[in-house]
gemmi code that builds the backbone of each chain (N, CA, C; Angstrom):
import gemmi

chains = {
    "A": [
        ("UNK", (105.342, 122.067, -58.272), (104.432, 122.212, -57.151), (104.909, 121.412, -55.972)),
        ("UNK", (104.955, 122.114, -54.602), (105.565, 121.501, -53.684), (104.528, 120.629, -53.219)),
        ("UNK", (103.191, 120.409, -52.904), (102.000, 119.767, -52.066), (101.035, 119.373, -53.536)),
        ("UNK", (99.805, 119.165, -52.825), (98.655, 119.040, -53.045), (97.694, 120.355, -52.984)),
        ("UNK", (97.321, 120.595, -54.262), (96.593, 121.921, -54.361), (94.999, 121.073, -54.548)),
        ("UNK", (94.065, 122.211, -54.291), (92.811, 121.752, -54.357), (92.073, 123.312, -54.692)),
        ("UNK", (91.010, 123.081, -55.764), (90.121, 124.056, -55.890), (88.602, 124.297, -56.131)),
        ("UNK", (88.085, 124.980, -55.478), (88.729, 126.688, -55.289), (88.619, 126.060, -53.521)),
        ("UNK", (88.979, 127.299, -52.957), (89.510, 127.100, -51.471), (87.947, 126.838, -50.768)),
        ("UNK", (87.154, 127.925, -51.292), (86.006, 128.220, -50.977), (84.663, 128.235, -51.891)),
        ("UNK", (83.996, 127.406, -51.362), (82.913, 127.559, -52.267), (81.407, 127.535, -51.904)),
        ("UNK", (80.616, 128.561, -52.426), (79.230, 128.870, -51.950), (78.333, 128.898, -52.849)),
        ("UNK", (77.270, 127.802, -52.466), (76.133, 127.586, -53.573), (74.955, 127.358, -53.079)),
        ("UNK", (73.877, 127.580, -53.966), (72.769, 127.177, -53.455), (72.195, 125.855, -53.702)),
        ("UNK", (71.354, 125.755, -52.433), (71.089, 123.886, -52.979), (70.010, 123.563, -54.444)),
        ("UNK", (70.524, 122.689, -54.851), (70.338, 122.185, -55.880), (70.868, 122.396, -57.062)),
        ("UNK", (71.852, 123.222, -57.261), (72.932, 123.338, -57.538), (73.788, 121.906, -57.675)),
        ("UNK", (74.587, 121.707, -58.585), (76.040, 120.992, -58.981), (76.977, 121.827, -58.448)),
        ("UNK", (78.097, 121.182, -58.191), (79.702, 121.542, -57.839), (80.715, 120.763, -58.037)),
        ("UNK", (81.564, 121.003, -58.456), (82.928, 120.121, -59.308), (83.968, 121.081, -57.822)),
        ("UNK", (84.688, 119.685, -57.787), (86.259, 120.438, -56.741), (87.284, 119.524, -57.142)),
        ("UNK", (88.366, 120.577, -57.243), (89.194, 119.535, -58.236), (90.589, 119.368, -57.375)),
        ("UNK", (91.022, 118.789, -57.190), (92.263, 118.157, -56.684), (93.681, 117.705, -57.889)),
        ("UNK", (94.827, 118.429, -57.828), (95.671, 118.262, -58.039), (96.978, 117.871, -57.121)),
        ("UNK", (97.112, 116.553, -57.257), (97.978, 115.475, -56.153), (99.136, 115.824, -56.903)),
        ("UNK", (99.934, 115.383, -55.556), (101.568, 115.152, -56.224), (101.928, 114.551, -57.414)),
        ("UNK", (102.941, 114.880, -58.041), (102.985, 114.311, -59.477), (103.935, 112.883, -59.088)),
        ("UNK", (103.374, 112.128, -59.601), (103.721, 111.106, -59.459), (103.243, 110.116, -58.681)),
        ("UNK", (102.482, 110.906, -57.391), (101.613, 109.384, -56.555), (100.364, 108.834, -57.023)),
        ("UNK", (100.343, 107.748, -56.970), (99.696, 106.792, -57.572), (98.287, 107.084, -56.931)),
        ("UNK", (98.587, 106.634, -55.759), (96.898, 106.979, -54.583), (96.699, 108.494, -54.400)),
        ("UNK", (95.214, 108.529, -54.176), (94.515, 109.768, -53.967), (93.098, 109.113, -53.318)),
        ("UNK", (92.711, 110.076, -52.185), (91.857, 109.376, -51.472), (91.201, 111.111, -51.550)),
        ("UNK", (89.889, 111.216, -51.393), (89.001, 112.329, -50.633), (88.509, 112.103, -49.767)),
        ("UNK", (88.177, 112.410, -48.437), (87.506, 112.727, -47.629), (87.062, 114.254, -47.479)),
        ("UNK", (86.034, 113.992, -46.720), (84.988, 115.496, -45.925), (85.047, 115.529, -44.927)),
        ("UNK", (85.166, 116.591, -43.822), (85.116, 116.627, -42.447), (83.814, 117.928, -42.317)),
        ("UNK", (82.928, 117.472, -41.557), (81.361, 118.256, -41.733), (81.670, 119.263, -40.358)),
        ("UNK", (81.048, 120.000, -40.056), (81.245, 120.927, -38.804), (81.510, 119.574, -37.470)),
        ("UNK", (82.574, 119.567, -36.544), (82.293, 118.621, -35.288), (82.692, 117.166, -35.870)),
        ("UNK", (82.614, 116.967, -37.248), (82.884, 115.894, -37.713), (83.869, 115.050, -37.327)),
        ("UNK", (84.319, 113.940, -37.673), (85.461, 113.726, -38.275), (85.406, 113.129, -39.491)),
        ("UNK", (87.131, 113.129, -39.936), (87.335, 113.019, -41.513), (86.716, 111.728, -42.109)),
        ("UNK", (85.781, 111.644, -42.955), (84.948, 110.607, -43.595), (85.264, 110.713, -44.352)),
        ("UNK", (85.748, 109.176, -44.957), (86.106, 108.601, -46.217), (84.645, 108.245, -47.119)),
        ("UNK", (85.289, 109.138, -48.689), (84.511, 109.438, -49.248), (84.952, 108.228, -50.713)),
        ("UNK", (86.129, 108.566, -51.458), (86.710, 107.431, -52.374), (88.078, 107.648, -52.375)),
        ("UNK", (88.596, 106.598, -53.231), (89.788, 105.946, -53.029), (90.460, 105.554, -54.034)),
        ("UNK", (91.512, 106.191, -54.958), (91.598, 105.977, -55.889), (93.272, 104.939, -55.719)),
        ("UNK", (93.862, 104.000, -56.715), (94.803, 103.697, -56.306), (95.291, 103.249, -57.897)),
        ("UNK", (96.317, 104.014, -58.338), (96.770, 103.352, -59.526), (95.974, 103.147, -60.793)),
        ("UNK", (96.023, 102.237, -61.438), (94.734, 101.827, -62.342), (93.886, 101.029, -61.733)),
        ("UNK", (93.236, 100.665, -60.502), (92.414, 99.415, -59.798), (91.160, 100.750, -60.065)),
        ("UNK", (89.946, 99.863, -59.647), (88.592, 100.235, -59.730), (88.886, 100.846, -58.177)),
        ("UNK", (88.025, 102.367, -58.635), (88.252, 102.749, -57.193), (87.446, 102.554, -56.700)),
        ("UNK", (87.591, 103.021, -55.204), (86.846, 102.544, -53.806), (86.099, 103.256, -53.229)),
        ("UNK", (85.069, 103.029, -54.226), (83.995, 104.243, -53.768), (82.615, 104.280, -52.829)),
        ("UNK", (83.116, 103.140, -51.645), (81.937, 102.633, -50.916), (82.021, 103.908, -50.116)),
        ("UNK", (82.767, 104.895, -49.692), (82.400, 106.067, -48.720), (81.606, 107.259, -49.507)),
        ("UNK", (81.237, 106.807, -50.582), (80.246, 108.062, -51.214), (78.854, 107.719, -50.498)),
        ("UNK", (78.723, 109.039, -49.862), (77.360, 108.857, -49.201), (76.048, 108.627, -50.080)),
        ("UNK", (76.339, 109.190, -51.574), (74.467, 109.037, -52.306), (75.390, 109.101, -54.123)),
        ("UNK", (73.940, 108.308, -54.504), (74.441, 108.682, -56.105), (74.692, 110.122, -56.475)),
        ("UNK", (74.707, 110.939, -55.461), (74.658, 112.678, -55.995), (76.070, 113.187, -56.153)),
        ("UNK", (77.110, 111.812, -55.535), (78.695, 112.099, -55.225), (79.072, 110.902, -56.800)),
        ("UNK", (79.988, 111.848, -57.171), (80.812, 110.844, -58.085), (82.549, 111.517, -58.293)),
        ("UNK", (83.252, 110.863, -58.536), (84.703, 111.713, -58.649), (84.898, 110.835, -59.676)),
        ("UNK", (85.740, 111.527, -60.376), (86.987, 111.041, -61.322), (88.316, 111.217, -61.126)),
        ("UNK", (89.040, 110.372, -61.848), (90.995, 110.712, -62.103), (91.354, 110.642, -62.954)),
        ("UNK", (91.767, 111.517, -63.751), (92.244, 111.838, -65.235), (93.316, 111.177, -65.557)),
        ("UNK", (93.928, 110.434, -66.126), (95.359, 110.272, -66.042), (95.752, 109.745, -64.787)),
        ("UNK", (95.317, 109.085, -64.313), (96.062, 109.034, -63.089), (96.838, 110.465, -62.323)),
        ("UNK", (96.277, 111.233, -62.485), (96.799, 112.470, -61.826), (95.489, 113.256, -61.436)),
        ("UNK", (95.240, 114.773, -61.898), (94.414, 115.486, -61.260), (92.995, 114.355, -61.278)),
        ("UNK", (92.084, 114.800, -60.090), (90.940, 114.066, -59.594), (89.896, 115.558, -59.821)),
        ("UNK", (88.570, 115.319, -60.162), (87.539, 115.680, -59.681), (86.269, 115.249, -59.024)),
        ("UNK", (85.506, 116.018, -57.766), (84.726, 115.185, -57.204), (83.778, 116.162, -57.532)),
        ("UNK", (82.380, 115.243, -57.688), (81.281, 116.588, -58.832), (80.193, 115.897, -57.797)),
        ("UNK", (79.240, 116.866, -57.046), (78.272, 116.740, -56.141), (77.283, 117.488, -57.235)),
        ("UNK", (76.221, 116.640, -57.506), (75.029, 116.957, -58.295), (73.834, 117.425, -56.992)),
        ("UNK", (73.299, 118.766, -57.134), (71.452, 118.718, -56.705), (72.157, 118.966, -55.352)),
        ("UNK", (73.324, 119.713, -55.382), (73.725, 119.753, -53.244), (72.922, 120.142, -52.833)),
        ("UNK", (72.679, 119.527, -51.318), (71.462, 119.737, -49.965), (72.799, 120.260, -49.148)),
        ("UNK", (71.519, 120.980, -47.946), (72.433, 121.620, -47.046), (73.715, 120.694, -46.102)),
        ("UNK", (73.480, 119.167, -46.410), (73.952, 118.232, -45.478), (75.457, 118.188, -46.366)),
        ("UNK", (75.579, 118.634, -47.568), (76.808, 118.461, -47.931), (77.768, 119.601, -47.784)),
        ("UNK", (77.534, 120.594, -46.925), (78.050, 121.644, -46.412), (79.117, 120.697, -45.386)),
        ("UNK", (80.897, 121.416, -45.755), (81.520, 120.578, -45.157), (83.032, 121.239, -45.906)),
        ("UNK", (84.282, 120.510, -45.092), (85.472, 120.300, -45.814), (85.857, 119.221, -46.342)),
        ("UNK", (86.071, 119.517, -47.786), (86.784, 118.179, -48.292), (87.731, 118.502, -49.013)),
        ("UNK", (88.363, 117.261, -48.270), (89.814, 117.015, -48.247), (90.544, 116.005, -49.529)),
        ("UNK", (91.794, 116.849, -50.001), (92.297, 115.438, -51.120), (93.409, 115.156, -50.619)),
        ("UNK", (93.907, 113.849, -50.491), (94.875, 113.375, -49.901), (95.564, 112.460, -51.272)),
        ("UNK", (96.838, 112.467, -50.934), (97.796, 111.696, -52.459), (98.991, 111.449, -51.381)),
        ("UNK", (99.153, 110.364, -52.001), (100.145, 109.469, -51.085), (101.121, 109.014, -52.437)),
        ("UNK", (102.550, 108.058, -52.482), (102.889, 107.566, -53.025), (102.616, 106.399, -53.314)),
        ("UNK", (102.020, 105.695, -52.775), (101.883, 104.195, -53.064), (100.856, 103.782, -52.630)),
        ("UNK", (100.001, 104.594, -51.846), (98.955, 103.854, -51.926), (98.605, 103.306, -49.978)),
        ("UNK", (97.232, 102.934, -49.908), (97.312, 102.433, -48.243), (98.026, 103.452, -47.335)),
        ("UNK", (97.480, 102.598, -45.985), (98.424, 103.093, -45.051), (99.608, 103.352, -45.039)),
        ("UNK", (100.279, 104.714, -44.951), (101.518, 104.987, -44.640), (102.675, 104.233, -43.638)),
        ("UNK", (103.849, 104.074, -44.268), (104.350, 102.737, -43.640), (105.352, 104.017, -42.251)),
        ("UNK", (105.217, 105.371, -42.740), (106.361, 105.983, -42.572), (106.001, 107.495, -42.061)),
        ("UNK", (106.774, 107.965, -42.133), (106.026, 109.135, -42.044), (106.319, 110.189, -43.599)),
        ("UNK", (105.525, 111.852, -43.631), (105.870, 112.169, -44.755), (105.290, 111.078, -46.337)),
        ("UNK", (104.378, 110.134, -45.846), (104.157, 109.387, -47.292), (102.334, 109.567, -47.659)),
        ("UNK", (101.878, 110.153, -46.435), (100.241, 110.981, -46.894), (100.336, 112.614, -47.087)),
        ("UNK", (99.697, 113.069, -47.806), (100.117, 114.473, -48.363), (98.545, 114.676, -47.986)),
        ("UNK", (98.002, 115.575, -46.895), (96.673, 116.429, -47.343), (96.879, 117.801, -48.100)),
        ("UNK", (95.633, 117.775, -48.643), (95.578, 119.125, -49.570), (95.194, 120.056, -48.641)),
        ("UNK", (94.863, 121.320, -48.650), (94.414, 122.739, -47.720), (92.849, 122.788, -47.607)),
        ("UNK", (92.299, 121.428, -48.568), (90.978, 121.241, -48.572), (90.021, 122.629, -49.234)),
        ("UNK", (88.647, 121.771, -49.121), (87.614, 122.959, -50.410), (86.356, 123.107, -49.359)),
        ("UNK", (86.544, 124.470, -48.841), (84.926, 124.480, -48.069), (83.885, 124.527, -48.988)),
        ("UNK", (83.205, 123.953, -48.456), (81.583, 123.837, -49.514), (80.771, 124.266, -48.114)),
        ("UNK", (79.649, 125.694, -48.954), (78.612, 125.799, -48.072), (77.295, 125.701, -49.016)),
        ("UNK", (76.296, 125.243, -48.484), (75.553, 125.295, -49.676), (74.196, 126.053, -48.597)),
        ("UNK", (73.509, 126.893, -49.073), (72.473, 127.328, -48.760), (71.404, 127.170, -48.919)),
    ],
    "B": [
        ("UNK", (77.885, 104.022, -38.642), (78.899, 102.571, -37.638), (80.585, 103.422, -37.320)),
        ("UNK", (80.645, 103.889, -36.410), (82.113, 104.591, -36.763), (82.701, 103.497, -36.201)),
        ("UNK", (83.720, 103.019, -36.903), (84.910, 101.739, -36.535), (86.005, 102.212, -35.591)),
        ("UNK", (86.284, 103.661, -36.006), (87.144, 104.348, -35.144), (86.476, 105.753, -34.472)),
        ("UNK", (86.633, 105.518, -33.299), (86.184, 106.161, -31.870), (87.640, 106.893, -31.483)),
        ("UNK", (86.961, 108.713, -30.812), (87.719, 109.479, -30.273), (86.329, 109.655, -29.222)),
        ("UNK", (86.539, 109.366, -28.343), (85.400, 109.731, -27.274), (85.543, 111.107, -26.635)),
        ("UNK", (86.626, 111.290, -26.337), (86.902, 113.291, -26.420), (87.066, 113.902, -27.247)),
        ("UNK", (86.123, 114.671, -27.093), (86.005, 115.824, -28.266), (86.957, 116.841, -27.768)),
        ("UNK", (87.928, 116.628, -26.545), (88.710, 118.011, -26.238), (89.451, 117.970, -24.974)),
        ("UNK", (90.647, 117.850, -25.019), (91.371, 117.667, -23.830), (92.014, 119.213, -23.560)),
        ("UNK", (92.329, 119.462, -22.656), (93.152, 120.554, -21.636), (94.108, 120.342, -20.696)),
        ("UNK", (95.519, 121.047, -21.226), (96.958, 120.219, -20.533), (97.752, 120.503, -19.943)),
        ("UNK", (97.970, 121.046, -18.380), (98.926, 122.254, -18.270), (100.550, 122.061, -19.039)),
        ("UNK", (100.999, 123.011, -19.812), (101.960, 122.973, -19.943), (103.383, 121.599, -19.439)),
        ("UNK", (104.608, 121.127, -19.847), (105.158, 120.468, -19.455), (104.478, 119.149, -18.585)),
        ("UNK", (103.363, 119.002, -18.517), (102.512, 117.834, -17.972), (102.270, 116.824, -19.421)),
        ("UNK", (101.724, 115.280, -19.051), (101.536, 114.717, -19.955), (100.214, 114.556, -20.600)),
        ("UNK", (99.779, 114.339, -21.919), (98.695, 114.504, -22.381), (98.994, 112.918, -23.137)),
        ("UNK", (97.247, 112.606, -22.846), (97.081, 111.114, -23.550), (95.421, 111.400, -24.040)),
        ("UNK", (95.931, 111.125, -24.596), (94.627, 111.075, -26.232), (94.682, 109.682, -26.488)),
        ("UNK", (92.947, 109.498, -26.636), (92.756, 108.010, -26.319), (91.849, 107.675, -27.924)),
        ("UNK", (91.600, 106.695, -28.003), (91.285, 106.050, -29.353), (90.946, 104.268, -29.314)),
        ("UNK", (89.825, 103.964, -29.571), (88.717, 102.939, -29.626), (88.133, 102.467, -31.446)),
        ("UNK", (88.754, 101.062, -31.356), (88.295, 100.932, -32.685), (87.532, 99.093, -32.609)),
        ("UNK", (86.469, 99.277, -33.834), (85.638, 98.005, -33.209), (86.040, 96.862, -34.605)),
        ("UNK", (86.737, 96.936, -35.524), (87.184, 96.308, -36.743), (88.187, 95.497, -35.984)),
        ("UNK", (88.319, 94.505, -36.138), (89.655, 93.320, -35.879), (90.421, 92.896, -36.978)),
        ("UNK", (90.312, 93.996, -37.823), (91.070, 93.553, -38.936), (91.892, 94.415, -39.580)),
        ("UNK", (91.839, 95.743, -38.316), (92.439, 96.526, -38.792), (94.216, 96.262, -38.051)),
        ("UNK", (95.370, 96.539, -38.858), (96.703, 95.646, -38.643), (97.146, 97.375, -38.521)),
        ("UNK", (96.963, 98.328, -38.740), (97.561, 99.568, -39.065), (97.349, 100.882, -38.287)),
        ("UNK", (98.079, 101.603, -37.389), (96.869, 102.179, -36.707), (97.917, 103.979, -36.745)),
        ("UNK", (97.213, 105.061, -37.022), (98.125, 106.108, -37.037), (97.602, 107.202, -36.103)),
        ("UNK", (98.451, 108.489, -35.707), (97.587, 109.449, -35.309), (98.283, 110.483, -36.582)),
        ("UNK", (97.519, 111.604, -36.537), (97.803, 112.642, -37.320), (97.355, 114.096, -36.478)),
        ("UNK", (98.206, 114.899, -36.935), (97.699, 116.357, -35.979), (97.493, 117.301, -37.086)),
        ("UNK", (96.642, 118.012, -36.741), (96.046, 119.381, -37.509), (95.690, 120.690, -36.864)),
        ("UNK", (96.392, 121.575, -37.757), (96.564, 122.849, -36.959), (95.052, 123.491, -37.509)),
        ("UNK", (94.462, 124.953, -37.326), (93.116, 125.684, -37.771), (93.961, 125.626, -39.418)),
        ("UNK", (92.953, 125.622, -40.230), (93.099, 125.971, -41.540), (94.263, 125.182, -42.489)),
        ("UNK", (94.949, 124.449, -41.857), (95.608, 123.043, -42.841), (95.554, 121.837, -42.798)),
        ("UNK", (95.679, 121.274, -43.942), (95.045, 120.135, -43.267), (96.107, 118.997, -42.639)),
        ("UNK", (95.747, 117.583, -42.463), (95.878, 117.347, -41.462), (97.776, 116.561, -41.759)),
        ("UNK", (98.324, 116.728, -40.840), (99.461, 115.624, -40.768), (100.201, 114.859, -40.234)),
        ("UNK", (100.760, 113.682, -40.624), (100.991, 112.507, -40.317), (101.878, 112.628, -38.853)),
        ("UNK", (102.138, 112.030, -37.711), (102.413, 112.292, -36.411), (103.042, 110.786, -36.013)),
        ("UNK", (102.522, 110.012, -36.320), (103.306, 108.883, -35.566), (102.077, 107.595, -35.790)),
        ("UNK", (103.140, 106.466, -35.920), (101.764, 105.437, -36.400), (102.433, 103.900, -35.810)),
        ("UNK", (101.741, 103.227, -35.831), (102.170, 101.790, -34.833), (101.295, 100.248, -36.131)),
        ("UNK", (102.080, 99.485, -36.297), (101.855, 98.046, -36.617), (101.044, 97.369, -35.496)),
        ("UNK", (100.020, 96.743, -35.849), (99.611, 95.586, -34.739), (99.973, 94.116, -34.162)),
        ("UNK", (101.829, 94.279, -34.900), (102.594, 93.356, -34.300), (103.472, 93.914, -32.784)),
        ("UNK", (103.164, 95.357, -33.033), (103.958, 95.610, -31.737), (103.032, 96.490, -30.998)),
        ("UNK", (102.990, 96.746, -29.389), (102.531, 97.604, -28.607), (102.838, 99.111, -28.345)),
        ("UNK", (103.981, 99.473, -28.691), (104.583, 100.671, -28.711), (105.500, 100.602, -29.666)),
        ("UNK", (105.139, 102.633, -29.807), (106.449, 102.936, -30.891), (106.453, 104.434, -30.159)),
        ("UNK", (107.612, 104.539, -30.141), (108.092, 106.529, -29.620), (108.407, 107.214, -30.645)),
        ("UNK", (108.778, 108.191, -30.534), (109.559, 109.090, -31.837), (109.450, 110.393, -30.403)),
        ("UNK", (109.990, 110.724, -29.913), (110.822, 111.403, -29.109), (110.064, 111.661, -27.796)),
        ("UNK", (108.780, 112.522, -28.092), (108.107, 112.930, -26.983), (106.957, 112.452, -27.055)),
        ("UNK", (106.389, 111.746, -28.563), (105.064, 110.961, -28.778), (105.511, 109.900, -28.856)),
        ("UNK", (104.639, 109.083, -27.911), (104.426, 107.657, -27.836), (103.447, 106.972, -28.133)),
        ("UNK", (103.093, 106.116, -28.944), (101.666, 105.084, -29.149), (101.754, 103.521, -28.917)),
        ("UNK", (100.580, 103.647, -27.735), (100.381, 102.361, -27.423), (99.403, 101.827, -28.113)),
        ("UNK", (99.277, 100.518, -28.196), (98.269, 99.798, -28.629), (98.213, 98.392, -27.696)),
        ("UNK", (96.559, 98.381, -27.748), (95.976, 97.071, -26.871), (95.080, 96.599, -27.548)),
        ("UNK", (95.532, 95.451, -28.014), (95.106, 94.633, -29.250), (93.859, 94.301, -27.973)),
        ("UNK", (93.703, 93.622, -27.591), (92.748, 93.006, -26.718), (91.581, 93.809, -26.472)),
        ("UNK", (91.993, 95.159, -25.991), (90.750, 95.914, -25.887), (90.591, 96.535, -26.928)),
        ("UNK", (91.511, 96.592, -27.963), (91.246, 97.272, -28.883), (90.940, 98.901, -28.699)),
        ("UNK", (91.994, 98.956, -28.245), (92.339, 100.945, -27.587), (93.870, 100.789, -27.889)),
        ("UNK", (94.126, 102.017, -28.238), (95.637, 103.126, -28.831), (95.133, 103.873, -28.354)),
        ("UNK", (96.377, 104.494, -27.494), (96.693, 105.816, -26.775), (97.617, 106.536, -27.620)),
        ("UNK", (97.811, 107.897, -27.719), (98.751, 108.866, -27.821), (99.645, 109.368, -26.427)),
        ("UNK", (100.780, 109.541, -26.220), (101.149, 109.991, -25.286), (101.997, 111.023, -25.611)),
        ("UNK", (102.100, 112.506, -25.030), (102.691, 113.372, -25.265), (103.325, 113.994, -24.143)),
        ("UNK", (104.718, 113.933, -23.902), (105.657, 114.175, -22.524), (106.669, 114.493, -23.354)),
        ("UNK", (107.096, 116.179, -22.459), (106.442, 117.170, -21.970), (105.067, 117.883, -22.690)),
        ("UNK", (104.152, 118.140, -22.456), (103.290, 118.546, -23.403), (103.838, 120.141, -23.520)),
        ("UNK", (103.706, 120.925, -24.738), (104.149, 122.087, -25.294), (103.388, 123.002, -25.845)),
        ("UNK", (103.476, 124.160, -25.744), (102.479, 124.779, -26.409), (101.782, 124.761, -27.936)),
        ("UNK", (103.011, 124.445, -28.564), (102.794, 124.439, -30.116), (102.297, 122.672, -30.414)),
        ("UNK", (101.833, 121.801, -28.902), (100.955, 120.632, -29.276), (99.555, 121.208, -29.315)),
        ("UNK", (99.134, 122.229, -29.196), (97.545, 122.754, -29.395), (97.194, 122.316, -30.451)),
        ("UNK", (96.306, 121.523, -30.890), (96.169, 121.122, -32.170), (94.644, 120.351, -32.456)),
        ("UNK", (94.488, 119.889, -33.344), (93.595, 118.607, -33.084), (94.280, 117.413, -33.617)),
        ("UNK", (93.958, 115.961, -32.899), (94.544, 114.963, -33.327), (93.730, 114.237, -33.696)),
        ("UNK", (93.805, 113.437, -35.001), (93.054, 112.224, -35.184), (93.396, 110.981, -35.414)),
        ("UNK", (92.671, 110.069, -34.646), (93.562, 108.616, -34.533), (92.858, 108.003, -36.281)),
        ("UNK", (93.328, 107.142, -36.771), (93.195, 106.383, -38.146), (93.107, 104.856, -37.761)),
        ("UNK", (92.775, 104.832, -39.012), (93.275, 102.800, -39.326), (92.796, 102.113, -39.752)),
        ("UNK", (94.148, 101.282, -40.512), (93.612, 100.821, -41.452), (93.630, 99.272, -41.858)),
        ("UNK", (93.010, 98.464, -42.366), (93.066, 96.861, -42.819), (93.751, 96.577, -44.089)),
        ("UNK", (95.102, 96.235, -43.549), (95.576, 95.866, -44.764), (96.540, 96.815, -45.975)),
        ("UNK", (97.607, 96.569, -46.367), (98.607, 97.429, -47.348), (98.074, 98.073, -47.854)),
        ("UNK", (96.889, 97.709, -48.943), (96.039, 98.839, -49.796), (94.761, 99.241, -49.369)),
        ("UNK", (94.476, 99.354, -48.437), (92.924, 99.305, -48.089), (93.042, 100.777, -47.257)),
        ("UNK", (91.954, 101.494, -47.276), (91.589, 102.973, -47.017), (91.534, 103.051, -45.520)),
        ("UNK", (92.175, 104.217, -45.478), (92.146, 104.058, -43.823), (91.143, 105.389, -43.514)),
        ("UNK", (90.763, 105.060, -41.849), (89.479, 104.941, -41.413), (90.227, 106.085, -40.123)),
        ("UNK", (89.257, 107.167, -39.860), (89.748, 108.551, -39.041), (88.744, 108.350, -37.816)),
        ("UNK", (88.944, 108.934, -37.149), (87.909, 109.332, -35.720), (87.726, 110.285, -36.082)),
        ("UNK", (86.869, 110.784, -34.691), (86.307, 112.414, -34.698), (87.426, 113.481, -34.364)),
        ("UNK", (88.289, 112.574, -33.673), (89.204, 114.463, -33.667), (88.963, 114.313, -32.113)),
        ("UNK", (90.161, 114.523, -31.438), (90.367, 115.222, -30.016), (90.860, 116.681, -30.206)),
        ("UNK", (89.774, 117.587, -29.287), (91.222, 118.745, -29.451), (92.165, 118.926, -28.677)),
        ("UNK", (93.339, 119.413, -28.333), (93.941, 119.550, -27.149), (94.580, 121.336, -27.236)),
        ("UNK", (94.436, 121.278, -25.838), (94.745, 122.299, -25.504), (95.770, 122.768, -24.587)),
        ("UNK", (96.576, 123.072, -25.124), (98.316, 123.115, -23.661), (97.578, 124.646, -23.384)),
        ("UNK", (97.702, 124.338, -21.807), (97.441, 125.621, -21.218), (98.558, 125.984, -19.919)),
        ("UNK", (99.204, 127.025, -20.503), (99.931, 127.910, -19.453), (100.393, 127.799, -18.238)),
    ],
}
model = gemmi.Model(1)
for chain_id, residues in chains.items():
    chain = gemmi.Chain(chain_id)
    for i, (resn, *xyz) in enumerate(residues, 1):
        res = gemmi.Residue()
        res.name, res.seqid = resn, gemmi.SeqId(i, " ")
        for name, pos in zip(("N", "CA", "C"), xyz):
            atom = gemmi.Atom()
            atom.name, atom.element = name, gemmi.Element(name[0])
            atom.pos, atom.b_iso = gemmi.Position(*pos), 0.0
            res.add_atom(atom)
        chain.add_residue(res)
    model.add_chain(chain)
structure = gemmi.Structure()
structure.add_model(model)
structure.setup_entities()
């Protein structure tokens, strides 16, 4: 796999509804971050995964957001009971090492997962 | 609390003229500062990024300043081109491992 895949591209639910979006990062980078970008938005940091450390999950807006990382590789982010406010793009990003990019080419975004919820 | 500020939501550029995309951040602890550009429908990528030991960095036709003091980074883009239509978002971040932090997005628009 050349990038960062993310699935499904598109997704439409009704509220109160659950949704799982799953992110498959580069093989081998350690960090993986998600963000959402809402209509007009900008990109809001959501969590932060880095290696084996406890991730950094102060940008989850409500207990209704939780993600995981399997292996240190594929991630899922599972939105329980969605309201219309979580209508949005989110984004998985996988880097090699982690943090700010020292360089260029060392943050990878994914093609991102529309969520609409009705 | 947005830490990082794009106060235009949308610039417009004639062609071969220069375009500066501006960026406001209120954290003093942020040491890291990037822009990234994004075209409709992919997402976003990495463009050019500056240390807060130095004031400028180029990479050919993009330039980024930074003013530690006021705490504003500019983008500068000379000649501006058509295929800069994009949206840009300024970042940044505190520290080697620590999550970095996006604005809202300027759009720009090279026009003809």
């Amino acid at each position: 796999g050349a990038g960062v895949s993310q699935s499904p591209s598109n997704k439409v639910t009704e509220k109160g509804k659950d949704v799982e979006l799953r992110c498959d990062p580069i093989s081998g980078h350690t960090a993986l971050y998600w963000y959402r970008q809402s209509l007009g938005q900008g990109l809001e940091f959501l969590i932060y995964f880095q290696g084996n450390s406890a991730p950094d999950k102060s940008g989850l807006p409500s207990d209704r957001f939780s993600a995981e990382r399997t292996g240190g590789s594929v991630s899922t982010l599972t939105i329980q009971r969605t309201q219309q406010e979580d209508s949005a793009v989110y984004l998985c990003v996988s880097s090699p090492s982690g943090g700010a990019p020292r360089g260029p080419d060392t943050q990878y975004f994914g093609p991102g997962t529309r969520l609409t919820v009705l | 609390d947005q830490q990082v500020k794009q106060n235009s939501p949308s610039l417009s550029v004639q062609e071969g003229r220069i375009s500066i995309l501006n960026c406001d951040y209120t954290n003093s602890m942020f040491d890291y500062f990037l822009w990234y550009k994004k075209y409709p429908a992919e997402g976003p990528t990495f463009l050019i990024s500056i240390s807060s030991i130095k004031d400028k960095n180029e990479d050919g036709r993009f330039t980024v300043f930074l003013n530690k003091s006021a705490k504003h980074l500019s983008l500068h883009i000379v000649p501006s081109q058509p295929g800069d239509s994009a949206v840009y978002f300024c970042a940044a971040s505190a520290g080697s491992a620590s999550k970095i932090i996006f604005g809202s997005g300027t759009r720009l628009s090279i026009r003809p």
